[in-house]
N, C-alpha and C positions, 0 to 999 in steps of 0.2 A: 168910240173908245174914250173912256176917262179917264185924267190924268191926275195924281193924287199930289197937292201939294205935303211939304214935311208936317208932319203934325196933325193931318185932317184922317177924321177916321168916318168910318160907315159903317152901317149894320147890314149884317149877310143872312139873308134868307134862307139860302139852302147850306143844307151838313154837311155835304161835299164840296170842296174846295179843291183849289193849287196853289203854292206860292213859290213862284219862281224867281232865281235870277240868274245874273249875267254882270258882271264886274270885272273891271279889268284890273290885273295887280298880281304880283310876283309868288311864289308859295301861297295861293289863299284857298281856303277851306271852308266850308257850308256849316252849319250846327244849327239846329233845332232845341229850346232846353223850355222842359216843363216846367214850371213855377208853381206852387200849393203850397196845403199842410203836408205837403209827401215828399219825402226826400227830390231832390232836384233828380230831373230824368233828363239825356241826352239822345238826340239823334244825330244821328255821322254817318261820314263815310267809314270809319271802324268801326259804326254800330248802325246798321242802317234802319233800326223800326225801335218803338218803344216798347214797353211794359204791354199796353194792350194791342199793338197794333194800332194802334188810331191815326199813330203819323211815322210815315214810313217815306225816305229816300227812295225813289225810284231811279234817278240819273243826277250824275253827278262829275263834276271834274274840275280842274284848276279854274278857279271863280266861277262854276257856274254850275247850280244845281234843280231838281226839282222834287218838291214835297207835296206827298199826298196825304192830305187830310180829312178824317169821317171825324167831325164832330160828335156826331152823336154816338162815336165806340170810345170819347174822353172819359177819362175819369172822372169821378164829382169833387174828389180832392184838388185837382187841378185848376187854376185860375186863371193862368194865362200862357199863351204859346209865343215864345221869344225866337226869331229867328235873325241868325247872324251871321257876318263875315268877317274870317279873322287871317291874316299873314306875317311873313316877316320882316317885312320891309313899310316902312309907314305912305299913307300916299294911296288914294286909287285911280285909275285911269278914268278917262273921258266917255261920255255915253253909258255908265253903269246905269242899271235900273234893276226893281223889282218890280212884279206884275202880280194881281191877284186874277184866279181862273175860276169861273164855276161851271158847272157842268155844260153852259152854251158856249162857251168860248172865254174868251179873256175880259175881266168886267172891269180893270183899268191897271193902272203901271204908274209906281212913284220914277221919277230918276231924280238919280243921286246929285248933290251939291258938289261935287269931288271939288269946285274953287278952292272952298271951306274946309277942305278935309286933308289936307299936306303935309301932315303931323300925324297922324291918327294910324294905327295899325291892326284897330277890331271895330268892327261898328255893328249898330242895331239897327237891320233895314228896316224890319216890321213886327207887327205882334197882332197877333188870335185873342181876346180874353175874353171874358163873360161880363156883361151888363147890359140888361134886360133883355137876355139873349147874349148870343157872340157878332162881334162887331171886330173889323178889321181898322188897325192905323198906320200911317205914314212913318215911321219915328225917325232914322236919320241920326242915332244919336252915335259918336265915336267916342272912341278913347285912345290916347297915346302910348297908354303903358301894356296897351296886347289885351289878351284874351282874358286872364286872370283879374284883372280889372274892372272888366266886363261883369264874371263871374261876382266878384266881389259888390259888387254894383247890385246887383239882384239879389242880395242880398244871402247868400251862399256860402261856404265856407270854401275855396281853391281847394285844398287839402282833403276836402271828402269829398266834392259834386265836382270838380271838374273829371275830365273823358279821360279814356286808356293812357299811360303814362305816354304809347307807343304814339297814338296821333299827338299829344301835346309836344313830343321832341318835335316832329317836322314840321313844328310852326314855333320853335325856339326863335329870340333876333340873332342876326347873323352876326359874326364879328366872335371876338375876345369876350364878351358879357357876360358873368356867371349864366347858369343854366338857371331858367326859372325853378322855383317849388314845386309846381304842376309836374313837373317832368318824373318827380321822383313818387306822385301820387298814387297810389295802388288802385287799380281800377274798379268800378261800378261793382257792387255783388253781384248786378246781373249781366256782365262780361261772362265770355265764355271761359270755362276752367281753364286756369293754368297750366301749359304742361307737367305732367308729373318730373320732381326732379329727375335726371338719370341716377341710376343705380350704381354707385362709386366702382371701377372694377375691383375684385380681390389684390390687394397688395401681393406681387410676385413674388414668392419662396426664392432666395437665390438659392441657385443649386448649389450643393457642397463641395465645397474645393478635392480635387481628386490627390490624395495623401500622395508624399513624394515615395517614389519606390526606393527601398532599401539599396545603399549602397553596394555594388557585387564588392564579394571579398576577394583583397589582393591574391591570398595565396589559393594557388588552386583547390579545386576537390582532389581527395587522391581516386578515387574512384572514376574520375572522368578526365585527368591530367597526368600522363606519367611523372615522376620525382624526378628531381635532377640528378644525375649519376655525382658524385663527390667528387672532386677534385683529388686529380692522381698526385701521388707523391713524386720524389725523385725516383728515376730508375733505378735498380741496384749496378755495380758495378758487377761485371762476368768474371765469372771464377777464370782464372788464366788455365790454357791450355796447356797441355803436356807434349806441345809440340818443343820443338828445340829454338822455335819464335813465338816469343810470345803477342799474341795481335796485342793494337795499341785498345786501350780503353774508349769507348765510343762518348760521346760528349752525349752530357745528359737533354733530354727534350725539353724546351722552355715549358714552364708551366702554362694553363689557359687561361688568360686574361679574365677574370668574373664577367658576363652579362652583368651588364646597369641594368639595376631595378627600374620595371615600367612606375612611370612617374602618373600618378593618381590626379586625374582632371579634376578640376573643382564642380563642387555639387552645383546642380543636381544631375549634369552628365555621367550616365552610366561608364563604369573602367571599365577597358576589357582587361579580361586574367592575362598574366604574361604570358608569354610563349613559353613554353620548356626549355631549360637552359642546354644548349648543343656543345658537347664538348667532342673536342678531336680527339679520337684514338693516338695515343701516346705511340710511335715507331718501335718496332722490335729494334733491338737491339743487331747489328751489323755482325752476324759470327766471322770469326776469322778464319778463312783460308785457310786450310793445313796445306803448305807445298806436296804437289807429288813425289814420290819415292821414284829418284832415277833410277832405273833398272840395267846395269850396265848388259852389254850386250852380249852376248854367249862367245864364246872364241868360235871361226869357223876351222876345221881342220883344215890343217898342212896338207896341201895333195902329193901323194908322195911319187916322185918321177920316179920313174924304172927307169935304171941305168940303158942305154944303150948297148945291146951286144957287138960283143967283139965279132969283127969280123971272122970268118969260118969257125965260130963257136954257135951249135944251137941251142936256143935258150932253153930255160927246162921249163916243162909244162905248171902250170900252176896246180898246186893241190886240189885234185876232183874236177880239174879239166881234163875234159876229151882231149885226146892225143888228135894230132891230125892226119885223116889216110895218106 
């Protein structure tokens, strides 16, 4: 197995390739970026194959990924293949390395200087380019100020070739630090479409307020509420009687007190109609007594005693009595 120092490169015989690695380091992320006359292309983990398929992600995760590459499905505008590792915290652990693979096995492995790299928060493991043929190199090169630096470095503009706004946030530096530019970058035209905005809902009709109901009217219906009988007058005085006493005059009925009017609640509580005003029948008046007529009592007759006859005189028969034998 060969071991690549920084900087040494070699020429690759066959089309098919691998280029892997294994880094150790907090938030880090793999990228693959074409370089040419043709707008800058990216391979990710948000995007995992280019324009022709030529280099495509196959496995990948926190520092550690692997790219498959058919040279010969590159483009001819294409001139070199840049592969990189970028996070958020500067610094990478111990034993990182890249390894180049050809179709026998593994044809040799840079590892990283990490002594050298304490600062650094993006770096350039290796690169694919073209002369006289494609040839692989070591390169090892970092940067302190992140990915965008990088991008800017190859000369690029942040603002159109860098990746999805969505992978550039999760490799932001951590802390308080404005958001990078990248983050706000609209993605590749050949990202996949946008969701369609959603469709705003209709603004809700409030319903119409329900009118207040007409106040009921104090006085009743006559049609549905008898009238109040009128307040009685004074009684008349009774003609005096033709007795030889005259009764006393009866004392007249108090009048009836008015029913208070129902007191009308305030709106918008419906009044109930008053009740019918109840008035007491006024008392007849007390006739007087005519004393009875004493009837005095008939005389009874005198009974009239029949004298006693004289002794040896007989008495004389009464008129139309029997004699006695």
């Amino acid at each position: 197995m060969r071991t690549f120092a920084m900087g040494e490169r070699t020429g690759l015989a066959d089309s098919a390739i691998g280029v892997e690695f294994d880094v150790s380091g907090d938030g880090l992320a793999a990228y693959c970026f074409s370089l040419g006359s043709t707008d800058l292309d990216v391979v990710c983990t948000a995007r995992p194959a280019s324009l022709t398929s030529a280099v495509a992600l196959v496995a990948g995760g926190t520092g550690t990924a692997e790219f498959h590459v058919d040279l010969a499905a590159v483009d001819e505008a294409v001139e070199r293949l840049v592969f990189v590792i970028a996070g958020r915290d500067p610094g990478f652990g111990a034993g990182s390395f890249v390894r180049l693979v050809g179709p026998d096995g593994e044809i040799g492995r840079f590892v990283l200087p990490v002594e050298d790299l304490t600062r650094e928060r993006a770096l350039i493991l290796a690169e694919v380019y073209r002369r006289d043929g494609w040839r692989f190199g070591a390169v090892g090169q970092g940067y302190e100020e992140g990915l965008e630096q990088l991008v800017r470095d190859l000369g690029a503009d942040p603002d159109e070739a860098l990746i999805a706004a969505a992978v550039m946030v999760a490799h932001e530096p951590a802390g308080d630090s404005e958001p990078s530019d990248a983050a706000t970058v609209p993605a590749p035209r050949t990202e996949a479409a946008p969701e369609p905005p959603r469709t705003p809902e209709p603004a809700r009709t409030p319903a119409p307020e329900a009118s207040p109901e007409p106040e009921p009217s104090t006085q009743p219906e006559a049609s549905t509420a008898p009238k109040p009988s009128p307040e009685p007058g004074p009684s008349p005085e009774p003609e005096p009687t033709p007795e030889p006493e005259a009764s006393p005059e009866p004392e007249p009925s108090p009048e009836p007190q008015p029913t208070p009017a129902t007191d009308l609640a305030p709106a918008p509580e419906a009044v109930q109609p008053p009740a019918a005003v109840t008035t007491r029948a006024e008392p007849e008046p007390e006739t007087a007594v005519e004393p009875e007529a004493v009837v005095a009592p008939e005389p009874e007759p005198e009974a009239v005693v029949a004298p006693e006859p004289e002794p040896g005189v007989k008495p004389e028969p009464e008129p139309g009595a029997e004699p006695d034998p």
